[in-house]
N, C-alpha and C positions, 0 to 999 in steps of 0.2 A: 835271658837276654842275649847271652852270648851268642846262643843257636840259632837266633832269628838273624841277628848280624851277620853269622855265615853263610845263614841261607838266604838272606838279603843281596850279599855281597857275591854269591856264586850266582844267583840268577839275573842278577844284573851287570856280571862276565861276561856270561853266556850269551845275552841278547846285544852286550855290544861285539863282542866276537862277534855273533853272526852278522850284524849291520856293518862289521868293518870286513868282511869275509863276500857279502853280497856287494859292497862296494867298489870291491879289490875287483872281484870278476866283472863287474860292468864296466869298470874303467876299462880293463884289458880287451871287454871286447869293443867297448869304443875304439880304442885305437890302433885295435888291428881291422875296425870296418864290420867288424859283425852287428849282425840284429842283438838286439836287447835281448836279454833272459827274464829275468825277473821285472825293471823297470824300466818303464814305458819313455824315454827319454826327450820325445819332444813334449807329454804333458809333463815333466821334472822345469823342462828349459820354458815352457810356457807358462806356469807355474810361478815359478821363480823371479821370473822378468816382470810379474804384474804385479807381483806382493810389495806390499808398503808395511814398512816396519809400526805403523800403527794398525793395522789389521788388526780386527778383535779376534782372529782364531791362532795367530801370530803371538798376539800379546798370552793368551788363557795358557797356551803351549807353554810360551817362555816362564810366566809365571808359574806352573807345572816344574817344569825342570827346576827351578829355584825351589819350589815348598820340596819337593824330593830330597834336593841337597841339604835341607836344613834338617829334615827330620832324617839324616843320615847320619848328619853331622853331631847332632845332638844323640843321636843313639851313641855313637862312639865316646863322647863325652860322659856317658852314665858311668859311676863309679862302680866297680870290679872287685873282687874280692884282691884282698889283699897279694902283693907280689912279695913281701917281706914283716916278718914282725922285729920288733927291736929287740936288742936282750941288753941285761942290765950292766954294765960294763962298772967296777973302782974306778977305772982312769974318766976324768969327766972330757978329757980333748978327743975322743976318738969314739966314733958309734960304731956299735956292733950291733947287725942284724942276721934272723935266717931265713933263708925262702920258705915259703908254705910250702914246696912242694919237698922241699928237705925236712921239714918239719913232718909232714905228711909220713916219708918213705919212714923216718924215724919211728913214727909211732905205731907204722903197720908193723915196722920189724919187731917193735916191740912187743903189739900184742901175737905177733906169730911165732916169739918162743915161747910163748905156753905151750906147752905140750897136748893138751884138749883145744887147741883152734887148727881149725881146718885152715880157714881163708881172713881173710881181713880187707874191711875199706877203712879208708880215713879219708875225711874233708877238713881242712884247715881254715877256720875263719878268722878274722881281726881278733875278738873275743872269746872263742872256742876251738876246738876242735870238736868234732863225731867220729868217732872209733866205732866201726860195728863189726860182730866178730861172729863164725859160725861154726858150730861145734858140731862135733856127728853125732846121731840122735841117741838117746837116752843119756847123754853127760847132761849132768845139772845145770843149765844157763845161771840161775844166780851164783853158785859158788864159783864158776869162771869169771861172771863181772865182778866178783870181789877182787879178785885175783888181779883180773885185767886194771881195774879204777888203780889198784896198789902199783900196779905196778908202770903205767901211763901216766899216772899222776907223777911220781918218782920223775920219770925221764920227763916229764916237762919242766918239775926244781929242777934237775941238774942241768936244763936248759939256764935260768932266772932270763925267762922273758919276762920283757917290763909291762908290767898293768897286771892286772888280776884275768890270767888266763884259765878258763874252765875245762878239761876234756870232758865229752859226755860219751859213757861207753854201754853201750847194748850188744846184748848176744842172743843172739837164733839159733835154733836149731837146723843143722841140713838136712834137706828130706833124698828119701833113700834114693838110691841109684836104681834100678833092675836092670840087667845085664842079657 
């Protein structure tokens, strides 16, 4: 969802950039006396001077632009992955939380002192994390997700984030380079 919002949100930049960029130039050549470029300005002024705001192509437009705004509005509103989880704090007057994406860089660093991981992702959810780790080929994948669950698992106790947080960890193998 995120990526449709961006790409929602850039192509609908773009197009008013350009309607404010085509508007800028006509005014200018209005008022220095030149011919139209792009619009034709006496159908704009002809146009304009005969429309009644109850026109049914007026009305379909306007109501257009509002269904747009809502389903914009509403995308923005769809809930996000978490921007913080809480951690368990003794003192009950004061919350402590981490960001997912500290949570994240944590647990990458984590699985990337194993000595057998090449590379590491992490995704941080409300309820879990995905650790995926990828080893160069012929290292054993299960004996490094033991390793890795041991030791991801650890650094999230010594977090004590609150609720029952899961990491789920998987390793791949990298496939070879040839040079």
């Amino acid at each position: 969802m995120r990526l449709v919002n961006r790409l929602t949100g850039l192509l609908l930049g773009l197009a008013l950039a350009c309607a404010a960029g085509i508007a800028i130039i006509e005014a200018a050549l209005g008022l220095l006396g030149r011919p139209a470029w792009l619009v034709d300005r006496s159908l704009v002024h002809r146009s304009l001077s005969e429309l009644r705001w109850d026109h049914p192509t007026l009305v379909v437009i306007l109501l257009a632009v509002v269904v747009v705004g809502l389903l914009l509005l509403l995308a923005q509103l769809a809930p996000r992955r978490p921007r913080a989880l809480d951690v368990r704090d003794d003192d009950r007057h004061r919350q402590v939380s981490i960001d997912a994406r500290g949570l994240e860089e944590r647990l990458r660093h984590t699985a990337m002192d194993d000595s057998a991981v090449l590379g590491a992702r992490v995704r941080a959810r409300r309820r879990g994390a995905k650790v995926t780790a990828a080893v160069p080929p012929g290292t054993d994948p299960a004996e490094v997700r033991g390793r890795l669950r041991q030791s991801v698992g650890e650094s999230v106790e010594e977090l004590r984030l609150a609720g029952r947080y899961r990491p789920a960890v998987s390793v791949r193998q990298a496939k070879e380079r040839v040079n």
